[in-house]
DRENDO-1510 file (C-alpha; in Angstrom, 1 decimal, always signed):
<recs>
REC; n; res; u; v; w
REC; 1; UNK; -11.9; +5.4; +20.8 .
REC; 2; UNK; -14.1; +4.0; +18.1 .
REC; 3; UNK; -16.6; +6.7; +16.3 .
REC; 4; UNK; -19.4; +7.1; +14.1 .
REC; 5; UNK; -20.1; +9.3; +11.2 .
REC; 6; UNK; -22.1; +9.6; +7.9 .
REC; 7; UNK; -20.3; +10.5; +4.6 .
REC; 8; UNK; -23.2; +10.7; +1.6 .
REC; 9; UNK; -24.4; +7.4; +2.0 .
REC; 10; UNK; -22.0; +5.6; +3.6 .
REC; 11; UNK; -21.6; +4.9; +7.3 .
REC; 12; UNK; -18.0; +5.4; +8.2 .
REC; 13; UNK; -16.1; +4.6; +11.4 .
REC; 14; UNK; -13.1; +6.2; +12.7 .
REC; 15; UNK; -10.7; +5.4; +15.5 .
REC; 16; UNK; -9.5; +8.9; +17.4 .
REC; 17; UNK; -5.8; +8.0; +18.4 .
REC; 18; UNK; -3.9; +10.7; +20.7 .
REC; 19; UNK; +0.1; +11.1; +20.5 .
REC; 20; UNK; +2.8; +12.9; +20.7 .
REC; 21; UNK; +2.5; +14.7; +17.2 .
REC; 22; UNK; +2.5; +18.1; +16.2 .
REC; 23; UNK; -0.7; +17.8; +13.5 .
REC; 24; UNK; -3.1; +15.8; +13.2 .
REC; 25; UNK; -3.2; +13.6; +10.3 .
REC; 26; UNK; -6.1; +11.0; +8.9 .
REC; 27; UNK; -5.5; +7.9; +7.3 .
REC; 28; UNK; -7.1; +5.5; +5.5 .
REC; 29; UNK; -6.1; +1.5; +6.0 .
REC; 30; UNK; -8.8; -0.7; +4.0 .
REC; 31; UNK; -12.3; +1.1; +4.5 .
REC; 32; UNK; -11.4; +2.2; +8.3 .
REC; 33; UNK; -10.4; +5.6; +9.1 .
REC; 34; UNK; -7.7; +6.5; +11.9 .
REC; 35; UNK; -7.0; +10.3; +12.9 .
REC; 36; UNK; -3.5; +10.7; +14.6 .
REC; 37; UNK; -4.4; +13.8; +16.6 .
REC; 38; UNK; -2.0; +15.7; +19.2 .
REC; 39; UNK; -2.8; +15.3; +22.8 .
REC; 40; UNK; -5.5; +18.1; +24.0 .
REC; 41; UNK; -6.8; +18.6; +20.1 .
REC; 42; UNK; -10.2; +17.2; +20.1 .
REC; 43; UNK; -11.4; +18.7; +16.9 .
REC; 44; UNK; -11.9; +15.3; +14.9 .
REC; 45; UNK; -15.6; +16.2; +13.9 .
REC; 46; UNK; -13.9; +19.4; +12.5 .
REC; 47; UNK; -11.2; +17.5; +10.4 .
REC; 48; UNK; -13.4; +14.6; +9.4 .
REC; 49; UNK; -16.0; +17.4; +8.3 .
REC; 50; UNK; -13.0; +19.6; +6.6 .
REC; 51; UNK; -12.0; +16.1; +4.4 .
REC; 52; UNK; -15.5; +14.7; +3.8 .
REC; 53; UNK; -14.5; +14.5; -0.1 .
REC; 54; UNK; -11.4; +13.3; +0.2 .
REC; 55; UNK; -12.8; +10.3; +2.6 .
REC; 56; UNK; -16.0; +9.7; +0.5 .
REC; 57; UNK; -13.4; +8.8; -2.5 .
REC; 58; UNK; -10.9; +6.8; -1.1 .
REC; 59; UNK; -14.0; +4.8; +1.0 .
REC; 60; UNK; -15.7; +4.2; -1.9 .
REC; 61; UNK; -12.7; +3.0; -4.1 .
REC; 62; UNK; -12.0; +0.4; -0.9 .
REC; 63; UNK; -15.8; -0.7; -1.5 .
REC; 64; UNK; -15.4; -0.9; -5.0 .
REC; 65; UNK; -12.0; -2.8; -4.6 .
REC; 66; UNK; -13.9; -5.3; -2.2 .
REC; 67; UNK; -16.1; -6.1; -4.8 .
REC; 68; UNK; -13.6; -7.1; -7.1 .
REC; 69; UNK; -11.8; -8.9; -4.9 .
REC; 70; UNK; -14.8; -12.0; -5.0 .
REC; 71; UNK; -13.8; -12.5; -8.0 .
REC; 72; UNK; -9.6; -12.7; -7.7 .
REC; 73; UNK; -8.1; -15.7; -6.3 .
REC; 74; UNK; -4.2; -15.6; -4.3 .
REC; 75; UNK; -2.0; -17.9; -6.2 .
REC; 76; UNK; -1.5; -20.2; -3.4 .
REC; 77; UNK; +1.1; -22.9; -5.2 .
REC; 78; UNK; +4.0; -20.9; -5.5 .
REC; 79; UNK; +6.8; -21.7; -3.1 .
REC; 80; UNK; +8.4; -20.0; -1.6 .
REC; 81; UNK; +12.4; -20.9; -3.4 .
REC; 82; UNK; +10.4; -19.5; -6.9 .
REC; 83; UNK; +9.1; -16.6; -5.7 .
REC; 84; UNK; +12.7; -16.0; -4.4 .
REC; 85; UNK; +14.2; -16.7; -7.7 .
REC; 86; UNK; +11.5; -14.7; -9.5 .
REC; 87; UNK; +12.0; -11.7; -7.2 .
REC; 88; UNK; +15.7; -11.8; -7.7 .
REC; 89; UNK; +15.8; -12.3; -11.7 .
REC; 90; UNK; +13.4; -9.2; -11.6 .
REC; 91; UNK; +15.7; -7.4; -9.5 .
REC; 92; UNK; +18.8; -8.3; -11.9 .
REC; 93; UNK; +16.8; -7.0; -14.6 .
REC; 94; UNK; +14.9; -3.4; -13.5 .
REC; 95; UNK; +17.7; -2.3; -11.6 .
REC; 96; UNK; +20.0; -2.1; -15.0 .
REC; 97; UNK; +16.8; -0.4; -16.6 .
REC; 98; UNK; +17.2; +2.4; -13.4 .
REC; 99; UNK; +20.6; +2.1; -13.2 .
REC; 100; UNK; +20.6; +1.6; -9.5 .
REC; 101; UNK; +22.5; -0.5; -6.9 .
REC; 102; UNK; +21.1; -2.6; -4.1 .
REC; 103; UNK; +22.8; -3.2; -1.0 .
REC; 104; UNK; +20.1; -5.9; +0.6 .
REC; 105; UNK; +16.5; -7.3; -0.5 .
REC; 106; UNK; +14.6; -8.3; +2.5 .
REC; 107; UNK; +11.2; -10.4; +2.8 .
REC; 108; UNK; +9.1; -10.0; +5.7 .
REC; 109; UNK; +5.6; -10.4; +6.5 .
REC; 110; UNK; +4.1; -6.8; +6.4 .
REC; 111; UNK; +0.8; -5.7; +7.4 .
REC; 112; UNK; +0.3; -2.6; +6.1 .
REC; 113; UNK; +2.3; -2.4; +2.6 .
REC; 114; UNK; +3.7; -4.3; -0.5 .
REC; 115; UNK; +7.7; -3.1; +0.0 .
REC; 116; UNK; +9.8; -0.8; +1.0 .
REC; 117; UNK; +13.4; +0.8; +0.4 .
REC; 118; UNK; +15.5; +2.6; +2.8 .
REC; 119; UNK; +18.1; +5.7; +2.3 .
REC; 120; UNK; +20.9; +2.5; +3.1 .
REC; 121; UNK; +19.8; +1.1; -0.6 .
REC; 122; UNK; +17.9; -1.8; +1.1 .
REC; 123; UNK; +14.6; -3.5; -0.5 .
REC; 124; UNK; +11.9; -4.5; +2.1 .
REC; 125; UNK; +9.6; -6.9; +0.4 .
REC; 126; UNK; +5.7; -8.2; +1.9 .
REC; 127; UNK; +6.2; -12.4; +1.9 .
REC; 128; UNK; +2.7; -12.3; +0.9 .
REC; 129; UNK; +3.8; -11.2; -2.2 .
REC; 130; UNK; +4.4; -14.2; -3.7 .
REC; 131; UNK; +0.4; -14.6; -3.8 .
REC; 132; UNK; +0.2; -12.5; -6.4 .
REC; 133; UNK; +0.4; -12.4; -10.1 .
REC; 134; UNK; +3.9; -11.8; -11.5 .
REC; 135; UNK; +3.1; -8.7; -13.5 .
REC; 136; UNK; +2.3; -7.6; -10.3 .
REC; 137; UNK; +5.5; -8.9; -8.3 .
REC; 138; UNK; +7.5; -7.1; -11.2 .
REC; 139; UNK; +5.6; -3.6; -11.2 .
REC; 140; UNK; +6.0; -3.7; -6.8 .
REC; 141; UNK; +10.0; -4.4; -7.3 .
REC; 142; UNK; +10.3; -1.7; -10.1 .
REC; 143; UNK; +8.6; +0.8; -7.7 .
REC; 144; UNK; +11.0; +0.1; -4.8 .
REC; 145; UNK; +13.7; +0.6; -7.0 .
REC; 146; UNK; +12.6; +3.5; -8.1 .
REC; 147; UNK; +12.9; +4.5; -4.7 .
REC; 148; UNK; +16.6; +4.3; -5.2 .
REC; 149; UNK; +16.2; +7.3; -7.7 .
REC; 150; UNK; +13.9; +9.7; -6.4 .
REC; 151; UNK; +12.7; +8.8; -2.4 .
REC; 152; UNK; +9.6; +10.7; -2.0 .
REC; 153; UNK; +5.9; +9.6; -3.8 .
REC; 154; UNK; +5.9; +13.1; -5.7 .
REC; 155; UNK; +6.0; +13.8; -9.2 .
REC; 156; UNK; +9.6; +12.8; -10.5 .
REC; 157; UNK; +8.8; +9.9; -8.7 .
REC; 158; UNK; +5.5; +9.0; -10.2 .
REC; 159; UNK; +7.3; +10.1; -14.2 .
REC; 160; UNK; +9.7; +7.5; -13.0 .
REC; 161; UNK; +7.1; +4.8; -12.7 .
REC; 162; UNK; +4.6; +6.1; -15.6 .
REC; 163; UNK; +7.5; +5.7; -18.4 .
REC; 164; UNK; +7.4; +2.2; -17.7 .
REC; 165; UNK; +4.3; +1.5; -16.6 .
REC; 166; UNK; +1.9; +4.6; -18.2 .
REC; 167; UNK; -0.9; +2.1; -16.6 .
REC; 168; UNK; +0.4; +2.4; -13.2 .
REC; 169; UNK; -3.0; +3.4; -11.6 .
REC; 170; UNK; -4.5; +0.6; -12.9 .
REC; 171; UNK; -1.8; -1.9; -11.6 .
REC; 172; UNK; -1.9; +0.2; -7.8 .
REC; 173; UNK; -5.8; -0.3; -7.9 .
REC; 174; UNK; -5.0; -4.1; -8.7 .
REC; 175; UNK; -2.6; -4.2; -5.6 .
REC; 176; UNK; -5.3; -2.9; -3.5 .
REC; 177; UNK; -7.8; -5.3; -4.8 .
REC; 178; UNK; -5.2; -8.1; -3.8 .
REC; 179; UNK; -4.4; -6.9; -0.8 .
REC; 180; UNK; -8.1; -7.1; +0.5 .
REC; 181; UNK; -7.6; -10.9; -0.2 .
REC; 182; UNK; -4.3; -11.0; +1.2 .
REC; 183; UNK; -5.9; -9.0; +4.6 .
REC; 184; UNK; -8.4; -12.4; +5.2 .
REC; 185; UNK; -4.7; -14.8; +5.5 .
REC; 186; UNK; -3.0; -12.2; +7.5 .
REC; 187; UNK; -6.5; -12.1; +9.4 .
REC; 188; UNK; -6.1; -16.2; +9.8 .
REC; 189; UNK; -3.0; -15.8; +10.9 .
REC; 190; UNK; -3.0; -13.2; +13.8 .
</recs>
């Protein structure tokens, strides 16, 4: 069920989902708001009202985002052998840096994020990817191998990332910015 609130000054809608959880949880996917609530817990005015700040912020960054998006373009020559070949060079190349093995790199068309690694040592890579800048390509292979050292998003995690990339906010708030753009293709092509 589709809702309504106000945040500040920004309208915000929010999708109450029911399931078979324990807690409820909100997230945030691209300026619209989805609480994952147990069945018979019907508190989500509570919980929005309890995270007002939190959603005000990451809103706002979206908007912000958007706005820089008008003025990015998708690299739409590459092909898809090069991106390959850059992928796997970059691959060769940060996993010595981490010292890490890879069983398996895997491309897929992913709506919801960039990569991915598994406990099994594989590499889930978003197709749309190749779209992107190669700085950018680089930094979302390092941080899936980085997986391969420390699993969760927590702080060894993020030390991991910073001593190679101490601008690593700034290159997440990129992919965010590109992944609006990349949002209106996947759009097309639903």
């Amino acid at each position: 069920m589709i809702k309504k609130t106000k945040i500040n000054d920004i309208e915000v809608e929010y999708e109450v989902i029911h399931r078979n959880v324990k807690y409820a949880r909100l997230e945030i996917k691209t300026d619209k708001i989805r609480l994952i609530m147990p069945f018979n817990y019907n508190k989500d005015e509570e919980i929005i009202k309890n995270h007002e700040k939190w959603i005000y912020k990451k809103i706002s960054r979206i908007k912000a985002s958007q706005k820089e998006a008008d003025n990015k373009e998708l690299n739409l020559s590459r092909t898809n052998n090069e991106f390959r070949a850059m992928v796997s060079c970059f691959i060769e190349e940060l996993s010595k840096e981490l010292n890490v093995n890879i069983n398996n790199v895997y491309f897929k068309r992913m709506k919801t994020r960039w990569g991915s690694c598994s406990s099994k040592k594989n590499i889930n890579l978003n197709s749309y990817l190749m779209h992107l800048p190669s700085y950018l390509i680089e930094y979302v292979v390092y941080h899936e191998l980085a997986h391969l050292v420390e699993m969760g998003h927590n702080k060894k995690f993020w030390n991991i990332i910073s001593n190679k990339y101490p601008d690593y906010k700034t290159m997440e708030d990129e992919l965010l910015i590109y992944w609006l753009l990349v949002r209106k293709i996947i759009n097309k092509n639903d």
